[in-house]
C-alpha positions as CSV (number, residue, x, y, z in Angstrom):
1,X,193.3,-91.2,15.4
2,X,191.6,-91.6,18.7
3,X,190.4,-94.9,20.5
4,X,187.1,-93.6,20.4
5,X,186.1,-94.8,17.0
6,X,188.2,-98.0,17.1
7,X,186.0,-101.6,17.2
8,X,186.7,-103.5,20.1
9,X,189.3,-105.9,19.8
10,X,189.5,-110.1,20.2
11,X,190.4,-109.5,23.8
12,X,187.7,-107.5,25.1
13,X,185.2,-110.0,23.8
14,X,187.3,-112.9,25.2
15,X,186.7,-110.8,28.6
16,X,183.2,-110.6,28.0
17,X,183.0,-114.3,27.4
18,X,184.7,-115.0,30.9
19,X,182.2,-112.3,32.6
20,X,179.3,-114.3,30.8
21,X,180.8,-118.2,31.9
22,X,181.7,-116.9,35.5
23,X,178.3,-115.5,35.8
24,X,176.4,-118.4,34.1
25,X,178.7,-121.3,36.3
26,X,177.5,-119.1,39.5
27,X,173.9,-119.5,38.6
28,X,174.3,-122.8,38.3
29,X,175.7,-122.9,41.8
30,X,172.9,-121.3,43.1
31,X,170.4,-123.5,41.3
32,X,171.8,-126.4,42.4
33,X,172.1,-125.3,45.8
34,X,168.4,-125.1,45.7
35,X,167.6,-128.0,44.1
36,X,170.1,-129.8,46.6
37,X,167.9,-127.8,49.2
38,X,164.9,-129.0,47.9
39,X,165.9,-132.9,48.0
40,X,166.3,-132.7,51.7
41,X,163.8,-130.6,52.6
42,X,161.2,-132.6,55.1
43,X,158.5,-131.8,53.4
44,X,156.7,-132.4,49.8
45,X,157.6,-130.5,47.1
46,X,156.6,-130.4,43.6
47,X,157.3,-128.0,40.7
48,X,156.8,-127.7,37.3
49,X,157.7,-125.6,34.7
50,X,155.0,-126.0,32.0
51,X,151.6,-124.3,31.7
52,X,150.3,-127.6,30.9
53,X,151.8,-129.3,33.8
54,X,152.9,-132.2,31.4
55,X,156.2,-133.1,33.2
56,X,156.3,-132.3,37.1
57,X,159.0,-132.6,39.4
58,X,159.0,-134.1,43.1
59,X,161.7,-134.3,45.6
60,X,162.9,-137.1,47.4
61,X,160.4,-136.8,49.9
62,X,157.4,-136.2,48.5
63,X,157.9,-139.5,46.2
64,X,158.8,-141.1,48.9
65,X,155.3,-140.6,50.5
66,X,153.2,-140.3,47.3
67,X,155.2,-143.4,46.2
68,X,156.6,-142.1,42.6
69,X,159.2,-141.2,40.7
70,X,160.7,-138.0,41.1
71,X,159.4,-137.2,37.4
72,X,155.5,-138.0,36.7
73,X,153.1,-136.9,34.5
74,X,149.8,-134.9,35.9
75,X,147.1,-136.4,37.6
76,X,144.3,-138.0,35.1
77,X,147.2,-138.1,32.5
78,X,147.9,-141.8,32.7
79,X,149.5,-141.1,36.2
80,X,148.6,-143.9,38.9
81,X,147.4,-141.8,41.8
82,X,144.5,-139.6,41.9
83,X,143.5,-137.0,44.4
84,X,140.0,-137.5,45.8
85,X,137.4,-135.3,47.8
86,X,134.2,-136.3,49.1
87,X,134.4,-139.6,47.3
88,X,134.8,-137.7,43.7
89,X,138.0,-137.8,42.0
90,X,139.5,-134.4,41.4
91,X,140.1,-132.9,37.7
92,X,143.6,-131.5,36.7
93,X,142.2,-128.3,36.7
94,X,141.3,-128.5,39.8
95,X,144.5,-128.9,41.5
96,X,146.7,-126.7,43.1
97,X,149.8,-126.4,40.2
98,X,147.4,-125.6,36.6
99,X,145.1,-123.4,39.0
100,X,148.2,-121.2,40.1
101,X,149.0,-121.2,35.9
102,X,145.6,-120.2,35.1
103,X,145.3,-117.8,37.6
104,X,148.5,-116.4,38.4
105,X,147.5,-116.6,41.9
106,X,148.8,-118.7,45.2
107,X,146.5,-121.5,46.6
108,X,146.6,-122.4,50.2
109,X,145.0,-125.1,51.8
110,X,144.1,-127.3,49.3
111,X,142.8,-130.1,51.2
112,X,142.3,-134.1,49.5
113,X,142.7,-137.2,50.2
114,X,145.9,-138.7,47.7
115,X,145.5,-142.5,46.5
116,X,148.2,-144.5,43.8
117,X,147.5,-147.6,42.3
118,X,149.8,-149.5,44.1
119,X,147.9,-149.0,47.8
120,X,149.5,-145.6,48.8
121,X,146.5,-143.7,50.7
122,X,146.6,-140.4,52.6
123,X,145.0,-136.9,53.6
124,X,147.2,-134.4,52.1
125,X,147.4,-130.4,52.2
126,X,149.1,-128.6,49.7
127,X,150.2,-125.0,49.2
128,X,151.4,-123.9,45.8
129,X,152.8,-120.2,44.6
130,X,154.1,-118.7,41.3
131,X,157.5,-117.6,40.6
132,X,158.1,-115.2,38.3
133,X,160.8,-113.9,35.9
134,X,162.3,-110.5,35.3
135,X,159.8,-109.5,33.2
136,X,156.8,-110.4,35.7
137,X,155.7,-113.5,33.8
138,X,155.4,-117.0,35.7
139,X,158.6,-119.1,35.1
140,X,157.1,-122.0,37.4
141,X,155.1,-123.0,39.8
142,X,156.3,-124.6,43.3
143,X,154.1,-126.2,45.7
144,X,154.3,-127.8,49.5
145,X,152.9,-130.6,50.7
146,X,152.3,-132.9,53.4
147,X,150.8,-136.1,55.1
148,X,148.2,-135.1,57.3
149,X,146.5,-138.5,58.2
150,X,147.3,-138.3,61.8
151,X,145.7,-135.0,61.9
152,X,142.9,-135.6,60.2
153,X,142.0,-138.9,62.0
154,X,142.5,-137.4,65.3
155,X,140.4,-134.4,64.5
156,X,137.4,-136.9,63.3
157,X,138.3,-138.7,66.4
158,X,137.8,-135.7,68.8
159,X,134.4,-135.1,66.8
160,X,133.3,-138.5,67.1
161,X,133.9,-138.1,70.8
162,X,132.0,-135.7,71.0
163,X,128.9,-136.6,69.2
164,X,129.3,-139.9,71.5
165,X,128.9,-137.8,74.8
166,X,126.5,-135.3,73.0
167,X,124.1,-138.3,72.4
168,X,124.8,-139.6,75.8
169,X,123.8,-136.6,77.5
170,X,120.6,-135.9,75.6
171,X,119.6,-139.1,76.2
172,X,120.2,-139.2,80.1
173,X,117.9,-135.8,79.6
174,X,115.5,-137.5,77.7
175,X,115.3,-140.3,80.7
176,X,115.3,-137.6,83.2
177,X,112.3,-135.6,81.8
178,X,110.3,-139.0,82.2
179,X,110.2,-140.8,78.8
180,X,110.0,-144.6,79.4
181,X,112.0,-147.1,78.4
182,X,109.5,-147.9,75.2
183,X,109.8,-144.4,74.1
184,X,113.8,-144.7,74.6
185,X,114.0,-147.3,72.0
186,X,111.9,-145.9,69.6
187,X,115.0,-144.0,68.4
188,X,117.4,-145.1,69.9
189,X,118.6,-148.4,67.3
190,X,119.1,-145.9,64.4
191,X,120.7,-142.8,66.7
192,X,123.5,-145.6,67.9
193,X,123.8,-146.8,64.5
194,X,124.7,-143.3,63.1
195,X,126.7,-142.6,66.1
196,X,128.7,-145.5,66.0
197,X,128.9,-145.5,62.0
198,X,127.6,-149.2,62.5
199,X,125.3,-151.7,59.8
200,X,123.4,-153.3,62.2
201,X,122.3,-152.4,66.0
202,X,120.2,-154.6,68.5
203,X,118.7,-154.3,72.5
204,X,117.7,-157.6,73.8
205,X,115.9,-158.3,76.5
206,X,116.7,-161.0,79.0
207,X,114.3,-163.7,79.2
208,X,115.9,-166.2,82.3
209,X,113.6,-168.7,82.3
210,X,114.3,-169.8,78.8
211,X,118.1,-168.2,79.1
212,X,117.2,-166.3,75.9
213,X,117.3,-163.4,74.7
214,X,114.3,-161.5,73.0
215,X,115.0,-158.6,70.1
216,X,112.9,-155.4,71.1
217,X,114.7,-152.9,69.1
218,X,116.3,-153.1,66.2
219,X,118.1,-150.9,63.2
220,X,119.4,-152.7,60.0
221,X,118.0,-156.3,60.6
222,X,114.9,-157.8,58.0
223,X,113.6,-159.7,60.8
224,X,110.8,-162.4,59.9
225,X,109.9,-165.4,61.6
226,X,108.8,-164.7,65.3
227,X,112.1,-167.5,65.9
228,X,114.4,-165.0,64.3
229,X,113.5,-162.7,66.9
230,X,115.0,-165.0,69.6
231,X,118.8,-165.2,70.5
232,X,120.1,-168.1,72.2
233,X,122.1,-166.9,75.5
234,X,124.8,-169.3,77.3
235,X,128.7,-169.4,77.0
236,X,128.4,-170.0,73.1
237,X,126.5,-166.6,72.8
238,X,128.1,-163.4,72.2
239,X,125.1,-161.6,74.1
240,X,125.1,-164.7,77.0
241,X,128.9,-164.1,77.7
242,X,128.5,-159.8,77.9
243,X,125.2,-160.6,79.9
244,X,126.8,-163.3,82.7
245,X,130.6,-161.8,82.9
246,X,129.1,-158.2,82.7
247,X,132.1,-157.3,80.3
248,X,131.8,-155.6,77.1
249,X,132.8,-158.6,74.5
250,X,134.1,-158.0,71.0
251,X,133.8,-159.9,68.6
252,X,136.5,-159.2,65.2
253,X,135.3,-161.7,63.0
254,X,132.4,-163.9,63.8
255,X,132.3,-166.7,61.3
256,X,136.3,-167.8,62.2
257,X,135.8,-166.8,65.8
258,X,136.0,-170.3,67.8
259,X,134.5,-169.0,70.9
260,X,131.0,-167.9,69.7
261,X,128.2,-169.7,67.4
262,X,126.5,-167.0,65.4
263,X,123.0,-167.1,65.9
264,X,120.3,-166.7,62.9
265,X,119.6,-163.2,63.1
266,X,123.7,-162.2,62.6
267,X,124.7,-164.9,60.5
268,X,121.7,-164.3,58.0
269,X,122.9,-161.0,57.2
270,X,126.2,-161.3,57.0
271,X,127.5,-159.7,60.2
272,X,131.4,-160.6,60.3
273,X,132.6,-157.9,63.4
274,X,130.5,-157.1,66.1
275,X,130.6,-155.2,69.8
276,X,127.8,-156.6,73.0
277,X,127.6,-154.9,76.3
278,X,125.0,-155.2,79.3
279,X,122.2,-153.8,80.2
280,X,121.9,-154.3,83.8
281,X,125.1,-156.1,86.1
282,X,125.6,-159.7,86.9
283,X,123.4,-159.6,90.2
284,X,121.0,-157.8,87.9
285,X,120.7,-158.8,84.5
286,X,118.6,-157.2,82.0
287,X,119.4,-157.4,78.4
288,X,122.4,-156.5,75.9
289,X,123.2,-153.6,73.1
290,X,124.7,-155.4,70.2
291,X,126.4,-153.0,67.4
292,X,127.6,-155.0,64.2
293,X,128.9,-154.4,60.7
294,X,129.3,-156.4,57.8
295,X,132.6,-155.9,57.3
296,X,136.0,-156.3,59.8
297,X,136.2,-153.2,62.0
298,X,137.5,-152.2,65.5
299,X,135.8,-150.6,68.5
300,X,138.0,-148.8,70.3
301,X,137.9,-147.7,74.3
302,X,135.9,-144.6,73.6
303,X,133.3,-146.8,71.8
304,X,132.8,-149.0,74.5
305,X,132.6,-146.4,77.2
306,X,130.0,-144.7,74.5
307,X,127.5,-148.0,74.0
308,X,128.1,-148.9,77.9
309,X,126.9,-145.7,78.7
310,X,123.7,-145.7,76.4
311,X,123.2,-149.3,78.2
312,X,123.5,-147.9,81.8
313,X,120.8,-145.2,80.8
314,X,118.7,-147.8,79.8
315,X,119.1,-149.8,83.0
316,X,118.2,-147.1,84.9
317,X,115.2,-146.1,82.8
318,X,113.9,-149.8,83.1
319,X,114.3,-149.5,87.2
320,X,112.5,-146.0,87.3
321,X,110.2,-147.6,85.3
322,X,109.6,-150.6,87.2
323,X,109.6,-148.7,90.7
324,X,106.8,-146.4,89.0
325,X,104.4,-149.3,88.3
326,X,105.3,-150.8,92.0
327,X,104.1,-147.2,93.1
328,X,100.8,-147.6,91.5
329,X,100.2,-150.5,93.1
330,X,100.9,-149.5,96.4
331,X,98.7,-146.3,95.5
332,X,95.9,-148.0,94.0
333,X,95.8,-150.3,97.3
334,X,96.2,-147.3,99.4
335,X,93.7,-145.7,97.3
336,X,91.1,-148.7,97.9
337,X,92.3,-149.1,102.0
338,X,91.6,-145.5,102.2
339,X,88.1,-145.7,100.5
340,X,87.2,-148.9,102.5
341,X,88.2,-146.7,105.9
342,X,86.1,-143.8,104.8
343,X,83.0,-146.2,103.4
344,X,83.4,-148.1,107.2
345,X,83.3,-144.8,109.3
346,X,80.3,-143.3,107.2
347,X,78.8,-147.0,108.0
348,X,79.8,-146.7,111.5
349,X,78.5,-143.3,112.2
350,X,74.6,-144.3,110.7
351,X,74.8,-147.0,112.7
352,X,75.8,-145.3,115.9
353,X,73.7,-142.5,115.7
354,X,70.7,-144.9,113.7
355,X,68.2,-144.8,117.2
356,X,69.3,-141.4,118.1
357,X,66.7,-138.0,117.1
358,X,67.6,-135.3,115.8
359,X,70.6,-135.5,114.5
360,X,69.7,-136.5,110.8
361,X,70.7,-133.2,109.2
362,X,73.9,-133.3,111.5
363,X,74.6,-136.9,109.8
364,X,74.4,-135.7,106.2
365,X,76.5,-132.8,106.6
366,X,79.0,-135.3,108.3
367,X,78.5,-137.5,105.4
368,X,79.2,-135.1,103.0
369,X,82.5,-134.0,104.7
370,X,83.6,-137.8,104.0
371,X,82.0,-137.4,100.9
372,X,84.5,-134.2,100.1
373,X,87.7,-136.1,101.2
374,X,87.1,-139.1,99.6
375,X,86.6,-136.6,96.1
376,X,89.8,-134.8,97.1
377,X,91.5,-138.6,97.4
378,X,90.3,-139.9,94.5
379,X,91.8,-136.6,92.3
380,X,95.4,-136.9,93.6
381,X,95.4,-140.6,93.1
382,X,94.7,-140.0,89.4
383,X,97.6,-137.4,89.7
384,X,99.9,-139.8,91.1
385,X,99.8,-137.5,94.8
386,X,102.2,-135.1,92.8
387,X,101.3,-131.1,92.6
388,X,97.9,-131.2,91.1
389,X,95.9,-127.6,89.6
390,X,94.2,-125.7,91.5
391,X,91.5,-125.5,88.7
392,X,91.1,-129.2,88.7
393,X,90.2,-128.8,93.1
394,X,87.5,-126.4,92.0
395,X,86.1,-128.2,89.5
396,X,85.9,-131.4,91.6
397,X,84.7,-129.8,94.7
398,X,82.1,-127.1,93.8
399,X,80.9,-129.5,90.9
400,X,77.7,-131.4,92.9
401,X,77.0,-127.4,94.1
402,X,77.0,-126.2,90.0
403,X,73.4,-125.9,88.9
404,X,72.0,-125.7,84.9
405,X,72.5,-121.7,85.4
406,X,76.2,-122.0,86.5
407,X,76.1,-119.5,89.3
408,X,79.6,-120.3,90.3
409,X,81.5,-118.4,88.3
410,X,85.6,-118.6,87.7
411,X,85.9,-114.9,86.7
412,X,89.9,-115.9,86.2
413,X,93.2,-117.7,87.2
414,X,96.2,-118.7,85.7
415,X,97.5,-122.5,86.0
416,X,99.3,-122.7,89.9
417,X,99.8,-126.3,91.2
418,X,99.2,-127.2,94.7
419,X,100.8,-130.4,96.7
420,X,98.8,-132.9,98.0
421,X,98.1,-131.6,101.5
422,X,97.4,-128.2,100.2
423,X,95.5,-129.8,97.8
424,X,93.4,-131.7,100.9
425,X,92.9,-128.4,102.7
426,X,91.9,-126.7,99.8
427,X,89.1,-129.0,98.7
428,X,87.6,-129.1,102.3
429,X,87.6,-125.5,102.2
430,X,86.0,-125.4,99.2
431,X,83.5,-127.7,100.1
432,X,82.6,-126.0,103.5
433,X,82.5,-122.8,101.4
434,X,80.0,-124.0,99.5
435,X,78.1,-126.0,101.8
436,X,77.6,-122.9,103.7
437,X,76.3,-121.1,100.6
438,X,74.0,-124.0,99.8
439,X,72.6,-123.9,102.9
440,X,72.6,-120.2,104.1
441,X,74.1,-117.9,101.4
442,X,73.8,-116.7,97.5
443,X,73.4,-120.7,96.3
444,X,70.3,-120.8,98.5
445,X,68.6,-118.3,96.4
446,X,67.9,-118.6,92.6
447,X,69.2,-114.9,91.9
448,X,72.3,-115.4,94.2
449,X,75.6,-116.7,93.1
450,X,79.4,-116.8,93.5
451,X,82.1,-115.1,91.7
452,X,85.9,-116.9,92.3
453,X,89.3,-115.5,90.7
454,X,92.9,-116.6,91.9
455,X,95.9,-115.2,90.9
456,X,100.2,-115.8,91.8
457,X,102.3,-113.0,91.9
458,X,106.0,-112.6,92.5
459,X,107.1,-111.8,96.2
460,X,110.6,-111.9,97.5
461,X,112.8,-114.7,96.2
462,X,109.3,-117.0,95.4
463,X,105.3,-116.2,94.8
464,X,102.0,-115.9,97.1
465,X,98.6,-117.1,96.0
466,X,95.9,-115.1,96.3
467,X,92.3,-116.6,95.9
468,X,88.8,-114.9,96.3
469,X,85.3,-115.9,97.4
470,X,82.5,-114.0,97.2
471,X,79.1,-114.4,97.1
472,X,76.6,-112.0,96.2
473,X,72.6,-111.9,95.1
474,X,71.5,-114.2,98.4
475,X,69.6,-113.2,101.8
476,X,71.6,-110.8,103.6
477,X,74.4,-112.3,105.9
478,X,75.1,-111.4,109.1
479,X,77.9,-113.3,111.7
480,X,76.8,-116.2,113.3
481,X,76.1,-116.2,116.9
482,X,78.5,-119.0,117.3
483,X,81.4,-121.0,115.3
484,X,80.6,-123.8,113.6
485,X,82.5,-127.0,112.9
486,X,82.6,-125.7,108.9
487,X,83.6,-122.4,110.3
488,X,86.4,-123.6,112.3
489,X,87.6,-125.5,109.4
490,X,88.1,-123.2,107.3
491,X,89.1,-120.6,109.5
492,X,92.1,-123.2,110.4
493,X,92.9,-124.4,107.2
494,X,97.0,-123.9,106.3
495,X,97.4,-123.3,109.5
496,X,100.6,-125.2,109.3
497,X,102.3,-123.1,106.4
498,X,104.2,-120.1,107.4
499,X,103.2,-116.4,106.1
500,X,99.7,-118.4,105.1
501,X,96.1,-116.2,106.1
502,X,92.7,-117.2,106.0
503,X,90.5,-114.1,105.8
504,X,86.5,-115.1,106.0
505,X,84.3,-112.3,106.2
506,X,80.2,-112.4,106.6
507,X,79.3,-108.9,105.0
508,X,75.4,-108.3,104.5
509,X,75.7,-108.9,100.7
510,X,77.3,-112.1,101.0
511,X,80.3,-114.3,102.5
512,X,83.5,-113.5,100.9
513,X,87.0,-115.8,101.8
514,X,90.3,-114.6,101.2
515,X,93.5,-117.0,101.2
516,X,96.5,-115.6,101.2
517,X,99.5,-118.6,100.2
518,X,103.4,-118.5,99.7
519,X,103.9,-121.1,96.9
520,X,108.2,-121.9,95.8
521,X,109.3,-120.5,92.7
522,X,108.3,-123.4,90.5
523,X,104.5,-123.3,91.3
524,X,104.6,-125.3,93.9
525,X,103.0,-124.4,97.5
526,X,106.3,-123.5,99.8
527,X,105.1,-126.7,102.1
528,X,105.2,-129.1,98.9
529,X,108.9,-127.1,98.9
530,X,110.1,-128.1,102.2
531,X,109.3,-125.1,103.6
532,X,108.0,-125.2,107.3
């Protein structure tokens, strides 16, 4: 017989036995060298190899960090940590290893912040994969891990930062643009507060005669009694010690802290850390910014550099402020010296010319003149002598001219400012303007009247004003034999602004006046600009 039909004999299956072993003992090399691999690794890792995730393995590592044994049970399964997000405590199925058995799928970047029983407390990130066998389904599931506190705290740190100088910034704006120091601390308790992540915040205001300290802003403080709103100063003061040294002063714990005596308004509400800096220097003290919390916390450098520079905005505001209202009252004295110089040289010029004929009609038109200037005074004193409207010239100057029929008529003119000596050259041209009409042109007549339009266009790198007289319905005109004093002043008026024209025509239907300005870029005449 041939071999082909014989069974295989006791040794070939002993052969196949020693295949099967030597194969079997190799795998169990490999594992092992894998498993020896994953012990060392310097990274979490985690595996398990039940759907149910009801026994999960972790390296050396990872329980070293999580602070387990390298065998636990799954999260909300009796196991002492827990894996948080946004303050809400995740779900097993919510985690990276049952997600990847439901879904068959890798997760990457799960993101949470891990916490044990026994203290342990960290951000984590955590990447987890299948692994499949030969037939395609999942054998386990493997996931990486690691402790990302660092990150994550410098990355809020960078964020902070920048919301610190953010809020800086737009506040400095806010100062610049011309809100007063009132308006600043409207807002500005609760924007420091959420800034600075901080219970309580407070601006006092220095108050040296009584060495005190008097709350004007506030976030997070029930204040009451009108004494609550006082804070003792001095070397037992937290606020008195930042105010006199000029140093920012923490404070860690203010019930233990030997240095300071709490006053009412902290210790009633149970402020135990806190943070004071200036307002104002030593030579020039002003008040304080308190920030506080209820429980112990730390300010580091950025925060101080943060609050002092909220405080130096502050200072500044209160000194722009307080040179303002010194500025009005060297305006309004300059406004009343100004009015007393023009009351004494109308009084001087009826009394000089009191005895003399024939002058009378001379003496009012002189009067008037004063009359005009004082009117064009009196507007850019209410305007602070900053740029002022042109609209708001013609409505002062040709007002005592406008009659019950409004013959002066503003046919148009967009909004153009003017600085105050344009503004001074333009009302007395105006008022000669109309004088003349008054007396000689289309306002002397009930069926005359005058028509005025302006307008600002762009030229080169800035803009000209152009603005129109003309009169029109009144006894025919015709060029006087001579120049007047109101002639010469207009004719001369801006004759001290370069690429300015003064055109005054005496047609037979009426006067017409064209003036021909630069003004800069922003609005403003070019001589308000600095422009010769």
């Amino acid at each position: 017989m041939s071999g082909e039909g014989r069974a295989a004999g006791p040794g070939s299956a002993g052969r196949v036995a020693q295949a099967m072993e030597t194969v079997n003992a190799r795998l169990r090399e490999r594992v092992g060298d894998l498993e020896a691999l994953l012990e060392v690794a310097p990274v979490g890792i985690v595996y398990t190899d039940s759907p149910d995730c009801r026994e999960i393995v972790v390296n050396d590592h990872g329980a070293r960090i999580m602070g387990i044994q390298s065998v636990v049970p799954p999260a909300g399964a009796g196991a002492p940590y827990r894996y948080l997000r946004d303050g809400r405590e995740l779900p097993a199925e919510e985690l990276p290893l049952e997600t990847v058995w439901r879904s068959g799928r890798p997760v990457h970047d799960f993101r949470a912040t891990y916490a044990h029983d026994n203290g342990t407390r960290f951000e984590l990130i955590m990447a987890a994969t299948p692994v499949f066998d030969g037939e395609g389904r999942i054998r386990r599931v493997i996931a990486v891990f690691d402790d990302i506190t660092r990150m994550v705290e410098a990355q809020a740190d960078a964020e902070r930062r920048v919301r610190q100088q953010d809020y800086v910034a737009k506040l400095g704006t806010r100062s610049l643009r011309g809100e007063s120091f009132d308006e600043l601390l409207a807002r500005l308790p609760v924007e420091v507060a959420e800034v600075l992540s901080a219970d309580f915040v407070k601006v006092l205001e220095y108050r040296p005669a009584s060495n005190d300290f008097l709350l004007r802003a506030s976030f997070g403080f029930a204040t009451g009694p009108a004494a609550a709103l006082l804070v003792p100063g001095g070397n037992r003061s937290q606020a008195g010690v930042a105010l006199e040294s000029g140093q920012p002063i923490f404070v860690q714990d203010l019930p233990s802290d030997p240095r300071f005596v709490g006053p009412e308004l902290l210790v009633s509400h149970g402020v135990r850390s806190g943070l004071s800096v200036a307002i104002g220097d030593v030579g020039w003290p002003l008040g304080v910014i308190g920030v506080h919390s209820r429980e112990i916390r730390s300010f580091d450098e950025h925060d101080v550099q943060f609050l002092q520079a909220v405080a130096n905005v502050l200072a500044a505001t209160i000194q722009r402020d307080e040179t303002a209202r010194h500025q009005e009252v060297l305006l309004a004295e300059l406004q009343h010296r100004v009015k007393n110089s023009l009351a004494t040289v109308q009084a001087i010029a009826s009394l000089s010319f009191r005895n003399t004929t024939g002058i009378g009609a001379d003496l009012q038109v002189f009067r008037d003149r004063i009359r005009a200037l004082s009117a064009a005074h009196d507007l850019l004193f209410r305007t602070g002598w900053r740029a002022i409207e042109l609209a708001q010239i013609v409505r002062s100057q040709l007002g005592p001219f406008q009659d019950r029929t409004n013959r002066i008529i503003v046919e148009g003119g967009g909004p153009v400012a003017l600085s105050s000596n344009e503004a001074m050259e333009m009302g007395m041209v105006l008022h000669e303007l109309a004088t003349n009409a008054a007396k000689y042109g289309a306002l002397s007549s009930e069926a005359g009247g005058v028509r005025i339009a302006w307008s600002a266009t762009k030229s080169g790198a800035g803009r000209r004003l152009v603005f129109d007289w003309r009169e029109s319905g009144g006894p025919p005109v015709s060029p006087p034999a001579t120049r007047g004093i109101g002639t010469t002043l207009i004719a001369s008026a801006f004759h001290g602004l370069r690429g300015a024209s003064v055109d005054l025509a005496f047609e037979p239907e009426g006067v017409t006046c064209r003036l021909d300005l630069p003004i800069g870029r922003d609005g403003r005449s070019a001589a308000s600009s600095g422009e010769a």
